[in-house]
Biotite code that builds the C-alpha atoms (Angstrom):
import biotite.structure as struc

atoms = struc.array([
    struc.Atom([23.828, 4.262, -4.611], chain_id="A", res_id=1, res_name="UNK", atom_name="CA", element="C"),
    struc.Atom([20.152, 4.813, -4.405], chain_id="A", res_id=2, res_name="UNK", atom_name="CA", element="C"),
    struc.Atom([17.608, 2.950, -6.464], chain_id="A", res_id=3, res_name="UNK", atom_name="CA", element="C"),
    struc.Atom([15.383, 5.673, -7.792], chain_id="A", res_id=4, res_name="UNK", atom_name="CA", element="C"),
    struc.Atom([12.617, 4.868, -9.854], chain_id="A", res_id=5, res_name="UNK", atom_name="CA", element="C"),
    struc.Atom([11.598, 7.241, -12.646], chain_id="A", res_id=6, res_name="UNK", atom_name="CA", element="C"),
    struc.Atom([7.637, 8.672, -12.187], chain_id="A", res_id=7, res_name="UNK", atom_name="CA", element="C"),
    struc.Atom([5.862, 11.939, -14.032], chain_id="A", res_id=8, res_name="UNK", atom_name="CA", element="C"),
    struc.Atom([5.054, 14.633, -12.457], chain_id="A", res_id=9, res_name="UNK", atom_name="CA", element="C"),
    struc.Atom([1.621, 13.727, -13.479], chain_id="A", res_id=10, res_name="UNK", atom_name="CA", element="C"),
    struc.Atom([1.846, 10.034, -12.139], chain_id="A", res_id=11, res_name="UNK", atom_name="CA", element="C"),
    struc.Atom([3.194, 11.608, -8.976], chain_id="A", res_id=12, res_name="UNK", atom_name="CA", element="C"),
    struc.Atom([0.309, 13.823, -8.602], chain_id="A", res_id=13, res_name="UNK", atom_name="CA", element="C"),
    struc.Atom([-1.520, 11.066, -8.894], chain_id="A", res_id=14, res_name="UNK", atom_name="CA", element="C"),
    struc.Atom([-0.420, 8.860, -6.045], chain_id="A", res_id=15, res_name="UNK", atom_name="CA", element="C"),
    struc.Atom([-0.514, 12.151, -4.038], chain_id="A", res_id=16, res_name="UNK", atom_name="CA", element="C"),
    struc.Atom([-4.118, 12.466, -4.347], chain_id="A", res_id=17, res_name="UNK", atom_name="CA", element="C"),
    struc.Atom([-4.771, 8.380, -4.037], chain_id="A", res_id=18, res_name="UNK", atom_name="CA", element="C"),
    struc.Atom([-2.843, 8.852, -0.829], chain_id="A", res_id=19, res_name="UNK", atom_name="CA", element="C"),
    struc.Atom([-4.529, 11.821, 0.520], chain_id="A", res_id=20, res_name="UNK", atom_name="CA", element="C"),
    struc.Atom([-7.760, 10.078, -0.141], chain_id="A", res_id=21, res_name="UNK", atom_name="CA", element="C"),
    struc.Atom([-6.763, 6.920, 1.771], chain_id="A", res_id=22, res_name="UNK", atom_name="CA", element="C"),
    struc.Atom([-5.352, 9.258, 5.020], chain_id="A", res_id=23, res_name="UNK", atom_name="CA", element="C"),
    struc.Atom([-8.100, 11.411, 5.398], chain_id="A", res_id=24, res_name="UNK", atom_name="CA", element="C"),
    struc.Atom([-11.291, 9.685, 3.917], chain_id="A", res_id=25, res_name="UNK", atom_name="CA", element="C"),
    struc.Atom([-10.608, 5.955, 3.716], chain_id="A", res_id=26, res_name="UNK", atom_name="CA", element="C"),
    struc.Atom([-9.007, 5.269, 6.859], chain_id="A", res_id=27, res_name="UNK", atom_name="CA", element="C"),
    struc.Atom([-11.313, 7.589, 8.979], chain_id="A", res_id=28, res_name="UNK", atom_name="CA", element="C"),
    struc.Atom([-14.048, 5.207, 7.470], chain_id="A", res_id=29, res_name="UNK", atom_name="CA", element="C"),
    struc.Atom([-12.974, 1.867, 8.223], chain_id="A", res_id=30, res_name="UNK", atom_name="CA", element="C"),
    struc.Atom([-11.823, 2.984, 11.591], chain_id="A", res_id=31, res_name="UNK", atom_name="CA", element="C"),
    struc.Atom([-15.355, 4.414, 12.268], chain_id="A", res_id=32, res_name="UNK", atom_name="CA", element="C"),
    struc.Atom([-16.700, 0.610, 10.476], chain_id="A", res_id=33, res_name="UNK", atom_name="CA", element="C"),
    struc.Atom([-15.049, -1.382, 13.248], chain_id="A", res_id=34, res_name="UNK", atom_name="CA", element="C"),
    struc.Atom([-15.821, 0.852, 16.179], chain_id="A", res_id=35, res_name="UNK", atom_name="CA", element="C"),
    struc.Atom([-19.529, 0.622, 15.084], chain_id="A", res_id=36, res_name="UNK", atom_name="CA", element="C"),
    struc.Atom([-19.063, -3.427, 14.363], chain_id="A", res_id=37, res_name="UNK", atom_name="CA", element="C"),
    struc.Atom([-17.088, -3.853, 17.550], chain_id="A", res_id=38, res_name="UNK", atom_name="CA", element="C"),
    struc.Atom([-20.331, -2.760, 19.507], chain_id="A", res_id=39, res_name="UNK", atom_name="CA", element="C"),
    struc.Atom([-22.328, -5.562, 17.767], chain_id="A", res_id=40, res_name="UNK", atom_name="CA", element="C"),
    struc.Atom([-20.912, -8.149, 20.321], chain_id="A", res_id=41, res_name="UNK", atom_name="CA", element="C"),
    struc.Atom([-18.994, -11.466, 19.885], chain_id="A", res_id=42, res_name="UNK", atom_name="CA", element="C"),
    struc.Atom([-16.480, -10.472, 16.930], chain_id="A", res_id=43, res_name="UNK", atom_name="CA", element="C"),
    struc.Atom([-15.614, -14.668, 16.145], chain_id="A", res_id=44, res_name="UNK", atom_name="CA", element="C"),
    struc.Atom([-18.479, -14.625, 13.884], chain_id="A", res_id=45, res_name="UNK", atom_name="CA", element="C"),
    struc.Atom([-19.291, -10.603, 12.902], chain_id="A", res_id=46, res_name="UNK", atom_name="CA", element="C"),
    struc.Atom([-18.593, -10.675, 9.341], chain_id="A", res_id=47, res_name="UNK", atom_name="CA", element="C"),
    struc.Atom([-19.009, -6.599, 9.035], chain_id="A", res_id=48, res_name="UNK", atom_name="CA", element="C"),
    struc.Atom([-16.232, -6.431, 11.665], chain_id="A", res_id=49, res_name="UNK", atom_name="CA", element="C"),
    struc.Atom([-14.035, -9.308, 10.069], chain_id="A", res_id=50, res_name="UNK", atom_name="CA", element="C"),
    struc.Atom([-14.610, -7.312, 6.494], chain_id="A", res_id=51, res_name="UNK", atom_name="CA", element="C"),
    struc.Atom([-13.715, -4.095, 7.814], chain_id="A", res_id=52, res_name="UNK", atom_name="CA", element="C"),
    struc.Atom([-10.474, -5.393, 9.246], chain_id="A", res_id=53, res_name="UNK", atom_name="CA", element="C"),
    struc.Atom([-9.391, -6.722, 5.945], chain_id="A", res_id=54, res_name="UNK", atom_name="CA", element="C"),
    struc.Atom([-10.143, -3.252, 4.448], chain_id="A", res_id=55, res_name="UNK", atom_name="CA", element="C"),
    struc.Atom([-8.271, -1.791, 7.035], chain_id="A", res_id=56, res_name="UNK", atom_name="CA", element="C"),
    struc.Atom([-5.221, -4.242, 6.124], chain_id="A", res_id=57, res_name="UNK", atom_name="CA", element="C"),
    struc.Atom([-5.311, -3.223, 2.505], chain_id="A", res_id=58, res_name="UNK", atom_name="CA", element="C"),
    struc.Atom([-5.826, 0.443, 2.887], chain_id="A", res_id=59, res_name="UNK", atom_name="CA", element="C"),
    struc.Atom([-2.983, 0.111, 5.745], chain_id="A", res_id=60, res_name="UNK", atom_name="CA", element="C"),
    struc.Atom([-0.712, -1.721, 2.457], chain_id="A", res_id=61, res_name="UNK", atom_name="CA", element="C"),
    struc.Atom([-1.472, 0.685, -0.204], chain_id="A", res_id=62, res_name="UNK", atom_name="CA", element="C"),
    struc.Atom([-0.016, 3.601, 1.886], chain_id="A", res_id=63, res_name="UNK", atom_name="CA", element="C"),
    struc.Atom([2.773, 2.328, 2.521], chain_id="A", res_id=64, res_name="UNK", atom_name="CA", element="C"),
    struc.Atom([3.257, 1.196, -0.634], chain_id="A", res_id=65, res_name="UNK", atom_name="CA", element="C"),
    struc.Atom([2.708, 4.640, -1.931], chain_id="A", res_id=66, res_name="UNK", atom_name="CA", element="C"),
    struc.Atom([4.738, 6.078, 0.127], chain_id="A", res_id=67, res_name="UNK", atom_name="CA", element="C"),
    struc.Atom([7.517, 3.601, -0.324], chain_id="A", res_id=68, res_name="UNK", atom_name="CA", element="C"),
    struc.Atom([7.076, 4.374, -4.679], chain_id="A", res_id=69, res_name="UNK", atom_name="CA", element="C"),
    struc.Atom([7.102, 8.150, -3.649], chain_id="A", res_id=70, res_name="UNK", atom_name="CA", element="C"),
    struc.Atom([10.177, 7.866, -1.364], chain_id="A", res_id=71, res_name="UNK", atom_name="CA", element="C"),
    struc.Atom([11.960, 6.041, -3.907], chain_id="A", res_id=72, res_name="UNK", atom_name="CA", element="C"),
    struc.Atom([10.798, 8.164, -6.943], chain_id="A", res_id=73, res_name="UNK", atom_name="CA", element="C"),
    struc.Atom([12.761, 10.116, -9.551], chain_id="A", res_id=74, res_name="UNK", atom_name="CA", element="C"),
    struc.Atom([10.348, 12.368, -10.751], chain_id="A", res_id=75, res_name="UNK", atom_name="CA", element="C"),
    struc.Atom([10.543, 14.328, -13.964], chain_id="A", res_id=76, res_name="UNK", atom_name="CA", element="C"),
    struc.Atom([8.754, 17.238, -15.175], chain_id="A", res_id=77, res_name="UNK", atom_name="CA", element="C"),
    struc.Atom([8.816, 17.039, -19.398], chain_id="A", res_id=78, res_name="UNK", atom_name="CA", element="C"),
    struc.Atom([7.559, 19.996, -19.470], chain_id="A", res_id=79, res_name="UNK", atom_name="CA", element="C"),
    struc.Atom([10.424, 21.989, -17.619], chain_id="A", res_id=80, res_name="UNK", atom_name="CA", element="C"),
    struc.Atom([13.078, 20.103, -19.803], chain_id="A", res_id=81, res_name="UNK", atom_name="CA", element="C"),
    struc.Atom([14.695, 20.659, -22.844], chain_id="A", res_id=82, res_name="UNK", atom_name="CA", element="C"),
    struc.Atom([14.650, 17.865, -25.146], chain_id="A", res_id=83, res_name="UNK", atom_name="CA", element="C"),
    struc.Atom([15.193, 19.503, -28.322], chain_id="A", res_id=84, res_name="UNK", atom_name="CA", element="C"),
    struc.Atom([12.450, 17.840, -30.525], chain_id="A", res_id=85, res_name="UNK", atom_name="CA", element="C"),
    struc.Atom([14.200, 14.462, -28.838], chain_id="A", res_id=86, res_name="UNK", atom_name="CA", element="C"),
    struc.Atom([11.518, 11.700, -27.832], chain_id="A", res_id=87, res_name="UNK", atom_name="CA", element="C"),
    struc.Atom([12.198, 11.220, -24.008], chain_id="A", res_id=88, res_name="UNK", atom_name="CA", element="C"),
    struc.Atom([10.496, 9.826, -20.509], chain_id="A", res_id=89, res_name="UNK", atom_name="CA", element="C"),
    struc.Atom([7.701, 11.660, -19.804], chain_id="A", res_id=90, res_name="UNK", atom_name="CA", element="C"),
    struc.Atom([7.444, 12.961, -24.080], chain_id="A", res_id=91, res_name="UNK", atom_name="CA", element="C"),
    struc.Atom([3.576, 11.967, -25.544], chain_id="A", res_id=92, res_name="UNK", atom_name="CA", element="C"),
    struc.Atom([4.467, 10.473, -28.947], chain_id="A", res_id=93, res_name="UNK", atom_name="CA", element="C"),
    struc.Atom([1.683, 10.145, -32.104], chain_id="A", res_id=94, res_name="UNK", atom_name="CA", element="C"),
    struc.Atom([3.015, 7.426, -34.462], chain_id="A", res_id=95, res_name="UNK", atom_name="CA", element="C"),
    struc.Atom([2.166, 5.741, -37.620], chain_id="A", res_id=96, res_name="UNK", atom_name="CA", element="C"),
    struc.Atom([1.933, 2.430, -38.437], chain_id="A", res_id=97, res_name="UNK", atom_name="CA", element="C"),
    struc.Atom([3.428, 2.293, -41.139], chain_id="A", res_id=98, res_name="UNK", atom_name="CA", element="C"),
    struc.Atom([1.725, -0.776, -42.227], chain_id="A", res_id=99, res_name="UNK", atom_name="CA", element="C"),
    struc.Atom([-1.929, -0.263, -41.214], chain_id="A", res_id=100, res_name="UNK", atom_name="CA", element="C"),
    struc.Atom([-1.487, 3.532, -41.498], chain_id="A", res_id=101, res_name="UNK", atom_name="CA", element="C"),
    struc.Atom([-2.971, 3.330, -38.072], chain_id="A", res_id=102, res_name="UNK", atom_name="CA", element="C"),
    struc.Atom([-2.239, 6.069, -35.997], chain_id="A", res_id=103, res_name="UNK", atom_name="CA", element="C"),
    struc.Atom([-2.033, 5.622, -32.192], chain_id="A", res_id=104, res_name="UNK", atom_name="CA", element="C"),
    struc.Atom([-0.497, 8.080, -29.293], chain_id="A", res_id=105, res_name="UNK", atom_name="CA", element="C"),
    struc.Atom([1.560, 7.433, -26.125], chain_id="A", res_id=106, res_name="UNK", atom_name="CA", element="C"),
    struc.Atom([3.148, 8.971, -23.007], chain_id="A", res_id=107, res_name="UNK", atom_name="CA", element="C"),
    struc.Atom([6.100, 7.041, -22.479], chain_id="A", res_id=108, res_name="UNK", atom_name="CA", element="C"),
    struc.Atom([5.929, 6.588, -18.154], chain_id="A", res_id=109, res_name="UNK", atom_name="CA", element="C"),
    struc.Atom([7.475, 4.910, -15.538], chain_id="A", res_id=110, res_name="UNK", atom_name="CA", element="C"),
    struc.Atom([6.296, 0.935, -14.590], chain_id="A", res_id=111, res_name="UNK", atom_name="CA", element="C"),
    struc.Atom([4.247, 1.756, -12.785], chain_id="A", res_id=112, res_name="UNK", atom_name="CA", element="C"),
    struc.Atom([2.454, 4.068, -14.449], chain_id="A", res_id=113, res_name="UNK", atom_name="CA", element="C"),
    struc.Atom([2.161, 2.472, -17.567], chain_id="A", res_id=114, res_name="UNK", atom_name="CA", element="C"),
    struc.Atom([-1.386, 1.537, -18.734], chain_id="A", res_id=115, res_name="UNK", atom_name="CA", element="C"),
    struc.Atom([-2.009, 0.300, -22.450], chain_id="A", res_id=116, res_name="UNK", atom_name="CA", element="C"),
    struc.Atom([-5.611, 1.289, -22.418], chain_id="A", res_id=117, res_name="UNK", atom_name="CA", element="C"),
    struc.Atom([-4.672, 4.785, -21.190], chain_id="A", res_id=118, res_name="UNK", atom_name="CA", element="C"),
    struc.Atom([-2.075, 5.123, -23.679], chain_id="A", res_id=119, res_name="UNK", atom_name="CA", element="C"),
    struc.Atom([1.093, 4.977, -20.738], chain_id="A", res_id=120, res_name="UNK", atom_name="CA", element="C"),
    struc.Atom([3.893, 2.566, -22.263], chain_id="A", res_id=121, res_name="UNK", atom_name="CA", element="C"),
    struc.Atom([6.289, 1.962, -19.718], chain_id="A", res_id=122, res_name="UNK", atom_name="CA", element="C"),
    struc.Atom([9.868, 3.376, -20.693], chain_id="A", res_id=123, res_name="UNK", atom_name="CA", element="C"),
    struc.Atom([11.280, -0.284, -20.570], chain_id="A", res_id=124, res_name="UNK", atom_name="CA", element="C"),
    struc.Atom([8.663, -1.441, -22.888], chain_id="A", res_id=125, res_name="UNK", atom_name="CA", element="C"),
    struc.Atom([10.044, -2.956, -26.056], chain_id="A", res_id=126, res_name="UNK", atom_name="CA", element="C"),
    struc.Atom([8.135, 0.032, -27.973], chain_id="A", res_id=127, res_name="UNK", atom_name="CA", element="C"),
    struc.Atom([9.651, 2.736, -26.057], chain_id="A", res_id=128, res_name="UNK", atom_name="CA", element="C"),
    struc.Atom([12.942, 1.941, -25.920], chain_id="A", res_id=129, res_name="UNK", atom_name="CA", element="C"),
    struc.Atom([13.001, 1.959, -29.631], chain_id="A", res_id=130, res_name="UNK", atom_name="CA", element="C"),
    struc.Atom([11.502, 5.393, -29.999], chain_id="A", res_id=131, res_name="UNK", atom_name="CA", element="C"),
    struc.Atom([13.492, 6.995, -27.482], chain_id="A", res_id=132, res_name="UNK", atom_name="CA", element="C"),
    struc.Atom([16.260, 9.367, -28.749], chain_id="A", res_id=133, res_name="UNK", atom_name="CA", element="C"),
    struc.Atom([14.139, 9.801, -31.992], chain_id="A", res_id=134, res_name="UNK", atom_name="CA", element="C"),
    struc.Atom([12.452, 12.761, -33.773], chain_id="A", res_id=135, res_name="UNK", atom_name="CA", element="C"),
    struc.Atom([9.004, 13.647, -35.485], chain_id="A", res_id=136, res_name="UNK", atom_name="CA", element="C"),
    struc.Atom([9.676, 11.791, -38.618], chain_id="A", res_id=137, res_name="UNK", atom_name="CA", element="C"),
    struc.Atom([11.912, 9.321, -37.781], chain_id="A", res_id=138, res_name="UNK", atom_name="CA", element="C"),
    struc.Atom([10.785, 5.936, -38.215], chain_id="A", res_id=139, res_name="UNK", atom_name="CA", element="C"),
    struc.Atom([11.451, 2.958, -36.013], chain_id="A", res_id=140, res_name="UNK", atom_name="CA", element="C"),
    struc.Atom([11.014, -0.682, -35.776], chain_id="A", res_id=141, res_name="UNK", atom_name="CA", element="C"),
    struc.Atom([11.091, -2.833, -33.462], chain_id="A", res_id=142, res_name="UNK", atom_name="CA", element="C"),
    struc.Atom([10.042, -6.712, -32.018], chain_id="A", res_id=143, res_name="UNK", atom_name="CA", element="C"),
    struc.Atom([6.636, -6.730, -31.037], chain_id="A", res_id=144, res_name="UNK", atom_name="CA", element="C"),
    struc.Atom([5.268, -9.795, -29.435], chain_id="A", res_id=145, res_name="UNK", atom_name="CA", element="C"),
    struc.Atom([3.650, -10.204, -33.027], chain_id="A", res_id=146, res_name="UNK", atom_name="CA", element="C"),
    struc.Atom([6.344, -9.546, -34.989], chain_id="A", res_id=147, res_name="UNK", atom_name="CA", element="C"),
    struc.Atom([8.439, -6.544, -36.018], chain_id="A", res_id=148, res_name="UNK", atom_name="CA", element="C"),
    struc.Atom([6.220, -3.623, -36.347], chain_id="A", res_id=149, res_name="UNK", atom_name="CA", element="C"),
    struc.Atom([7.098, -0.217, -38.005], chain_id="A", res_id=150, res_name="UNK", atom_name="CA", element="C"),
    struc.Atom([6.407, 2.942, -37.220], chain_id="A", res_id=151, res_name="UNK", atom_name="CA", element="C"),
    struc.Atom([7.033, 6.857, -38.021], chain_id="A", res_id=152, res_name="UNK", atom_name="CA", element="C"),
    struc.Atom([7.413, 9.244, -35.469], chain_id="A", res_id=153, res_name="UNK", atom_name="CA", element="C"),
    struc.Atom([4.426, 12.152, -36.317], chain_id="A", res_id=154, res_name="UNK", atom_name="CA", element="C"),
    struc.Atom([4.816, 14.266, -33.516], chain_id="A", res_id=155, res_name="UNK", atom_name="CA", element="C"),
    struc.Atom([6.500, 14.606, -30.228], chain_id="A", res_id=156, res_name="UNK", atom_name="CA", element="C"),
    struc.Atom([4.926, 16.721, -27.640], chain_id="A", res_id=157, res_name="UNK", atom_name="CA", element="C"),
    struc.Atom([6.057, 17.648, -24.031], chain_id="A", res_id=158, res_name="UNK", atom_name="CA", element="C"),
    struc.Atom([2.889, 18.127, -21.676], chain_id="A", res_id=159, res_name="UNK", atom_name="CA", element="C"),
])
């Protein structure tokens, strides 16, 4: 059984372009940094050559990395599926507190995707497993870390 790991189609464009950008622009770079430190001499104490080398390590670990997450990724396009109205990975939600009559919007993603500040809940999230399956109107609760918090589903959107 393989262990795929659901990702957008928009979080997988994403990584596409971060990895792109670390083949053809990042690595050139550093490569070109510690040819041009290397001719500086004795590399024990050349801290541009010693700093490049540890850029080169990290660059080196984020693409594998994102090519280990894209290897392993499920990805799904909302937009060519059809939920029928149903809240799903990958659906944008608008909901209503239903206490503060707050009203905040989400894109329920994958882990690794998922960004509060952005407005990407993660699909295992305590929020989005309590919306998914439900329709605009609905309304859910569920066990925030501050209590149980209430909601109504106001629209459901699949972009």
């Amino acid at each position: 059984m393989s262990n795929k790991v659901p990702l957008t189609a928009h979080g997988a464009e994403s990584l596409r372009t971060e990895l792109a950008d670390l083949k053809s622009v990042q690595r050139p770079r550093v490569i070109q940094a510690i040819a041009e430190a290397r001719e500086h001499g004795d590399l024990k104490e050349n801290a541009e050559y010693h700093a490049a080398r540890e850029q080169q390590s990290f660059i080196e670990g984020r693409i594998k990395d994102i090519e280990g997450k894209l290897s392993h990724a499920q990805i799904i396009d909302v937009t060519e599926m059809n939920a029928d109205g149903k809240i799903i990975f990958g659906t944008t939600v608008e909901l209503t507190d239903l206490d503060t009559d707050e009203s905040v919007t989400y894109r329920i993603v994958g882990d690794d995707e998922a960004n509060i500040k952005e407005g990407l809940i993660s699909f295992s999230s305590p929020l989005a497993r309590a919306i998914i399956g439900k329709r605009e109107g609905d309304d859910i609760s569920f066990d925030a870390p501050g209590g149980v918090r209430e909601y109504e589903v106001v629209k459901v959107s699949y972009i």
